[in-house]
LOMI-856268 format. One record per atom (N, C-alpha, C): residue number from 1; atom name; z, y, x. Coordinates in Angstrom, 3 decimals, padded with zeros to 6 digits. Layout:
<kemis>
n, atom, zz, yy, xx
NUM, CA, Z, Y, X;
...
</kemis>
This chain:
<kemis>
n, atom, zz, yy, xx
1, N, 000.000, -001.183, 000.823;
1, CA, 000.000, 000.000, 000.000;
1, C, 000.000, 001.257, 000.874;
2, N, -000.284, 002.043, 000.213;
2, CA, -000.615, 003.507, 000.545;
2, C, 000.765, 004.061, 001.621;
3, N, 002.423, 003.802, 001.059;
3, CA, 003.405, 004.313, 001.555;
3, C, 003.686, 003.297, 003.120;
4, N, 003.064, 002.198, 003.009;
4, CA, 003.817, 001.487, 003.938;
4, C, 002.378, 001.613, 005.203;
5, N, 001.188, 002.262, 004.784;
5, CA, 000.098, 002.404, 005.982;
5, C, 000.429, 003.080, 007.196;
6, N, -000.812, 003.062, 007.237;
6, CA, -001.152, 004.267, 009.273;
6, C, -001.155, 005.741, 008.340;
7, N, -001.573, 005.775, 006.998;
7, CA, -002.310, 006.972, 007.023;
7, C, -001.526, 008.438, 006.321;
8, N, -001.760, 009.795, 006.900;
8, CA, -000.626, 010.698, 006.600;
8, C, -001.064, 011.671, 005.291;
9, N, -000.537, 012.571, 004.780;
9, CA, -000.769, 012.828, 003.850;
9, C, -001.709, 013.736, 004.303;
10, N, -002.207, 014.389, 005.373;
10, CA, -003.454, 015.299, 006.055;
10, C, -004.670, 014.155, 005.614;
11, N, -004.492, 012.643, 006.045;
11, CA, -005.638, 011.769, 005.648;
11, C, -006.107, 011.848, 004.296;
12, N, -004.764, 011.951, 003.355;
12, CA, -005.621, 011.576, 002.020;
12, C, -005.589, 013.132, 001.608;
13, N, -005.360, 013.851, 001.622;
13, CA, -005.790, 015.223, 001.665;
13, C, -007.500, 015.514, 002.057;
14, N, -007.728, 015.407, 003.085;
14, CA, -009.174, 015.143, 003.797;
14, C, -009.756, 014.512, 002.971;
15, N, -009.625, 013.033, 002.288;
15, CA, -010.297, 011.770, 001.826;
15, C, -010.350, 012.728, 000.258;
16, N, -009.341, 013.403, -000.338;
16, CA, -009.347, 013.713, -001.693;
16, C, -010.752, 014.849, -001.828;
17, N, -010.487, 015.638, -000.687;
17, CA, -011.665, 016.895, -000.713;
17, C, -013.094, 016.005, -000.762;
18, N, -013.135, 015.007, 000.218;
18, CA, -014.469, 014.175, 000.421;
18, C, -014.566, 013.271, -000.701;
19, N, -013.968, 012.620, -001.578;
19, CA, -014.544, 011.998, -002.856;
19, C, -014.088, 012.624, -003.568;
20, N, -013.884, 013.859, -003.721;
20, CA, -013.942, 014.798, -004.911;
20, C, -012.645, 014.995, -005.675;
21, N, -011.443, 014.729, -005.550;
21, CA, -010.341, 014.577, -006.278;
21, C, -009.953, 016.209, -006.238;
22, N, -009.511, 016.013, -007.087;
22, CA, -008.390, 017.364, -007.543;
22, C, -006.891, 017.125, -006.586;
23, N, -006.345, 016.025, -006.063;
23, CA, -004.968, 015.954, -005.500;
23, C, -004.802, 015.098, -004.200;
24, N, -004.080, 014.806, -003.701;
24, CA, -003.826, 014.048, -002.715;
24, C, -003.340, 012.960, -003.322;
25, N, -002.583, 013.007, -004.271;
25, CA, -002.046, 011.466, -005.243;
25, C, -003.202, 010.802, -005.383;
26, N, -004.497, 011.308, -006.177;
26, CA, -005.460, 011.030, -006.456;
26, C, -005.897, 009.956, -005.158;
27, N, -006.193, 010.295, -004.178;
27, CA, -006.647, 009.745, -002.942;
27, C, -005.506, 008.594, -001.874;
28, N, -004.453, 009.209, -002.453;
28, CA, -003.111, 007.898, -001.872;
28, C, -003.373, 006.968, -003.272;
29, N, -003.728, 007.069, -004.368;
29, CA, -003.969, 005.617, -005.159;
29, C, -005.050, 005.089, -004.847;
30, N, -005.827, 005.546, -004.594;
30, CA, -007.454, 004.737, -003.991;
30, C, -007.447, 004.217, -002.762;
31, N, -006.395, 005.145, -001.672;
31, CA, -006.367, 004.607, -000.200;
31, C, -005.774, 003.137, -000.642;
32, N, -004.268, 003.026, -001.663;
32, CA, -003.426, 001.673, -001.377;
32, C, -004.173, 000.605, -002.111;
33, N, -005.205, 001.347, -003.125;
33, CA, -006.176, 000.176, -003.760;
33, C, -006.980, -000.456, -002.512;
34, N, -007.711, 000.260, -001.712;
34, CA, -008.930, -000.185, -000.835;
34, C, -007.544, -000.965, -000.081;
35, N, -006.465, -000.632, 000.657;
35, CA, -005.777, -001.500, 001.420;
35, C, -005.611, -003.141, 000.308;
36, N, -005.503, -002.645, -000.377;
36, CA, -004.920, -004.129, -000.897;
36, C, -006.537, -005.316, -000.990;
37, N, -007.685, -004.481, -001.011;
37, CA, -008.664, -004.820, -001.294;
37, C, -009.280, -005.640, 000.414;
38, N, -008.784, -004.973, 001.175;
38, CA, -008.962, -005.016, 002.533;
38, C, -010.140, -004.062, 003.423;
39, N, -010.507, -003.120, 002.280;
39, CA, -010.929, -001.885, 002.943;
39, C, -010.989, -001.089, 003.704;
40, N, -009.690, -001.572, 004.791;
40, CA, -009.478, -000.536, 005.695;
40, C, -010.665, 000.176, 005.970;
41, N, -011.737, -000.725, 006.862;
41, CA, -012.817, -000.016, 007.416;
41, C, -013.940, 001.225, 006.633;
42, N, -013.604, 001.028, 005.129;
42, CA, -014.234, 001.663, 004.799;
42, C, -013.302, 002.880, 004.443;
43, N, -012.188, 003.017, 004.417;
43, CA, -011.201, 004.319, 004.657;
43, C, -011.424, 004.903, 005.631;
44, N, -011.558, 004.217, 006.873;
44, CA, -011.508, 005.038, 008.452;
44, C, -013.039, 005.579, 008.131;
45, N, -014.000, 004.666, 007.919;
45, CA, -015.643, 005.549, 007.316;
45, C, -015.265, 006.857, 007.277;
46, N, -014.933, 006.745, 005.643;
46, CA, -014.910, 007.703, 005.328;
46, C, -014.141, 009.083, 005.494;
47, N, -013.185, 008.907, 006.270;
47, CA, -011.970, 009.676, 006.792;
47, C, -012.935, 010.253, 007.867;
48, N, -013.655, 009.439, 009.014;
48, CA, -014.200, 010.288, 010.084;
48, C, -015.386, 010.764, 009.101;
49, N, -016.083, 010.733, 007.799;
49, CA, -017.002, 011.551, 007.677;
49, C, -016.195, 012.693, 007.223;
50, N, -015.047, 012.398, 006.431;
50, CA, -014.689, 014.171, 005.973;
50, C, -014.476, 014.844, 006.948;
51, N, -014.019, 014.307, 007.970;
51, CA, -013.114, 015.479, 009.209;
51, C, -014.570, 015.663, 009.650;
52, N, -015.753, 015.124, 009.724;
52, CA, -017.116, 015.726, 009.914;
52, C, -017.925, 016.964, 009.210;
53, N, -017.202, 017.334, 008.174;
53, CA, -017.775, 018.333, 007.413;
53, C, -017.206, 019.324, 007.884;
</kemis>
C-alpha cells in the first residue's frame, strides 16, 4: 500500500498533476492500487515523465 511504500507525498503530488487529479489522495489511492497490482514499474514511468514536464 501507498503508506507502507518508497514513495513521498512530493511523488504523488507530481503523479496527481500528471494523470490529472484534483489531490494528492487522489494519486496515493492509485499509487497503493498499482502497488498491490505489482505496478511498481509503471509508477516510476510515470513519476520520471511528470518530473519531465
Amino acid at each position: 500500500m501507498y503508506s507502507d511504500s518508497e514513495y513521498s507525498y512530493d511523488d504523488a503530488a507530481d503523479l496527481a498533476r500528471f494523470w490529472g487529479f484534483s489531490t494528492a489522495w487522489e494519486a496515493k489511492l492509485k499509487i497503493g492500487r498499482w502497488i498491490m497490482e505489482g505496478k511498481e514499474t509503471d509508477i516510476n514511468q510515470d513519476l520520471n515523465d511528470a518530473r519531465a514536464e
